[in-house]
C-alpha positions in Angstrom: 71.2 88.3 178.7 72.7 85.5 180.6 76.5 84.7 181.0 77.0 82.4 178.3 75.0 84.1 175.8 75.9 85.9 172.7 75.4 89.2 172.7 74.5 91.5 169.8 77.8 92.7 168.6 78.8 89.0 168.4 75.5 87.7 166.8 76.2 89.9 163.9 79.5 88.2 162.9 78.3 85.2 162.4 74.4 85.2 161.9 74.9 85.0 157.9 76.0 81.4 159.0 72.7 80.7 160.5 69.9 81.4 157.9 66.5 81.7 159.3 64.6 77.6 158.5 61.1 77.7 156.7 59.2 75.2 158.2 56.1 73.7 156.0 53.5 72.6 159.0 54.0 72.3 162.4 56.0 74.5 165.1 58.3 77.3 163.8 61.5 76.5 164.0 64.0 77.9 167.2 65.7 80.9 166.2 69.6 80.1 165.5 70.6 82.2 168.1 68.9 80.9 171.0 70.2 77.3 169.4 73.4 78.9 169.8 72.9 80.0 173.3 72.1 76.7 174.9 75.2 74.8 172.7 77.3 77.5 174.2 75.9 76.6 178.0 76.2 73.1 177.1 80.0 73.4 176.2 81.0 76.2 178.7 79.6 74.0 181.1 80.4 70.6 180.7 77.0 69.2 182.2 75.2 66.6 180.3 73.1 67.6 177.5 69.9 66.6 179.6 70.9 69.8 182.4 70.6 72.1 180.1 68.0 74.8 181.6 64.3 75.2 180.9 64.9 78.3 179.3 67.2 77.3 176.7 64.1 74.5 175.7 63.9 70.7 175.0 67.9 69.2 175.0 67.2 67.2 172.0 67.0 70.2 170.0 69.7 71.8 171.0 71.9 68.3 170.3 70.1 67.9 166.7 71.3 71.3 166.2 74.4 70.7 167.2 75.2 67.3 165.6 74.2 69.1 162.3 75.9 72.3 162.3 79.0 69.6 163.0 78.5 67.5 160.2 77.7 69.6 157.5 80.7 72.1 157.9 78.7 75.0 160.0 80.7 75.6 163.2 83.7 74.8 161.1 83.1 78.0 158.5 82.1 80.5 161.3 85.3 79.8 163.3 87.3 80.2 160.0 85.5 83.4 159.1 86.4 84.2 162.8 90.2 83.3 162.3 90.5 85.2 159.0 88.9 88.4 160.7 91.4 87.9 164.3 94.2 87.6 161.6 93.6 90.6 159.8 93.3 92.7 163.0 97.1 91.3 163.5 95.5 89.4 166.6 96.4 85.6 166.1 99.8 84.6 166.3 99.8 81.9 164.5 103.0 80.1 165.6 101.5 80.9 169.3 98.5 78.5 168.2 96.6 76.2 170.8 96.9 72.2 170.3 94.4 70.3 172.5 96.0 68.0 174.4 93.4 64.9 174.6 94.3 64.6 170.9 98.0 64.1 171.0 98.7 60.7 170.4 100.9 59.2 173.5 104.1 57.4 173.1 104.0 53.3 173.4 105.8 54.0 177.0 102.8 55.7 178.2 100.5 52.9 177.5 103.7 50.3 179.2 104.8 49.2 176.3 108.7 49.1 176.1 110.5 52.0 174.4 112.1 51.2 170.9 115.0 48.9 170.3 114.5 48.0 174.3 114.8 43.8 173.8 112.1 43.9 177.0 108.7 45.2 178.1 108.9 46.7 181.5 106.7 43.9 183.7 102.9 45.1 183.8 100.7 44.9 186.9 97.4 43.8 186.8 95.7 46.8 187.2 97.6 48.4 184.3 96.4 45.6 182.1 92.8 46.2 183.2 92.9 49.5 182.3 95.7 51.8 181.4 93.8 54.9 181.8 92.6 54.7 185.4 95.0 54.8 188.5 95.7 52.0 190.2 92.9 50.5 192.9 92.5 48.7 196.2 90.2 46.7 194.9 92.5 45.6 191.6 92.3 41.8 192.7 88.2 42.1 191.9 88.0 44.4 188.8 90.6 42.4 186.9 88.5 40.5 184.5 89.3 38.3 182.0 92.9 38.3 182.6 94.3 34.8 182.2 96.1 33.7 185.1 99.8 33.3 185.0 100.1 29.9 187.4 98.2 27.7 184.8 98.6 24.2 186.0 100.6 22.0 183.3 98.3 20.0 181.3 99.5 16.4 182.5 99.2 17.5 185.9 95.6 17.2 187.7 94.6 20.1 189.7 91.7 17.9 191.6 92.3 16.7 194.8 92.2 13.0 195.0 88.7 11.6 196.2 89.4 9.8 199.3 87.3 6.4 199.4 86.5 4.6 202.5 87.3 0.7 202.4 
């Protein structure tokens, strides 16, 4: 058994979850488990679906499997069968309870917008308005795209130099 693996004790909690899949023609399907296995590298990890090792097999089926047990309620039921069974072993405080940070939503300040009832924005650099998640960069000056200049000449004005004609 490798490190990221489930082992038996742990299969058997949630294995009514995974029924085994009849297949009609073609290749049996990849037990559950070993499904389980590689998503379980895959998030323990961090590494880009198409790392995953050899031994778990091809990464696509180990994403389909993945994606589906998602959508259709799967992972969600065996971590609520999980919860209920930590909560009646007395083992999940439940004001104690985790919140993941990346979806907190951020105040307006944090994105440099001004702060509510303030009558003025804080002035934005143009590295900020390229994009607020990144830190700022030497090269600013050459990855700000498509931001409109702030010295636009004023239309009556003429911006060409004059030609100069010889006589």
């Amino acid at each position: 058994m490798h490190r990221h693996e489930l082992a038996d004790n742990e299969w058997d909690l949630i294995k009514e979850y995974f029924p085994e899949r009849a297949t009609k023609a073609g290749r049996p399907p990849k037990p559950a488990r070993e499904v389980l296995n590689a998503i379980f590298w895959e998030l323990r990890t961090g590494a880009p679906w198409r790392d995953l090792p050899d031994r778990y097999g091809p990464w696509q089926t180990t994403y389909h499997w993945f994606n589906s047990w998602r959508k259709d309620g799967t992972i969600d039921r065996v971590l609520e069968s999980l919860q209920v069974r930590l909560d009646k072993d007395g083992k999940i405080d439940w004001d104690l309870w985790c919140i993941d940070g990346s979806s907190v939503r951020a105040s307006r300040s944090a994105a440099g917008a001004g702060k509510k009832g303030d009558p003025k924005s804080p002035q934005t650099t143009r590295w900020a308005a390229r994009a607020a998640d990144s830190g700022p960069s030497s090269t600013w000056l050459l990855t700000a795209t498509a931001f409109p200049s702030p010295f636009m000449s004023p239309q009556d004005k003429s911006t060409t130099r004059p030609s100069s004609k010889r006589r």
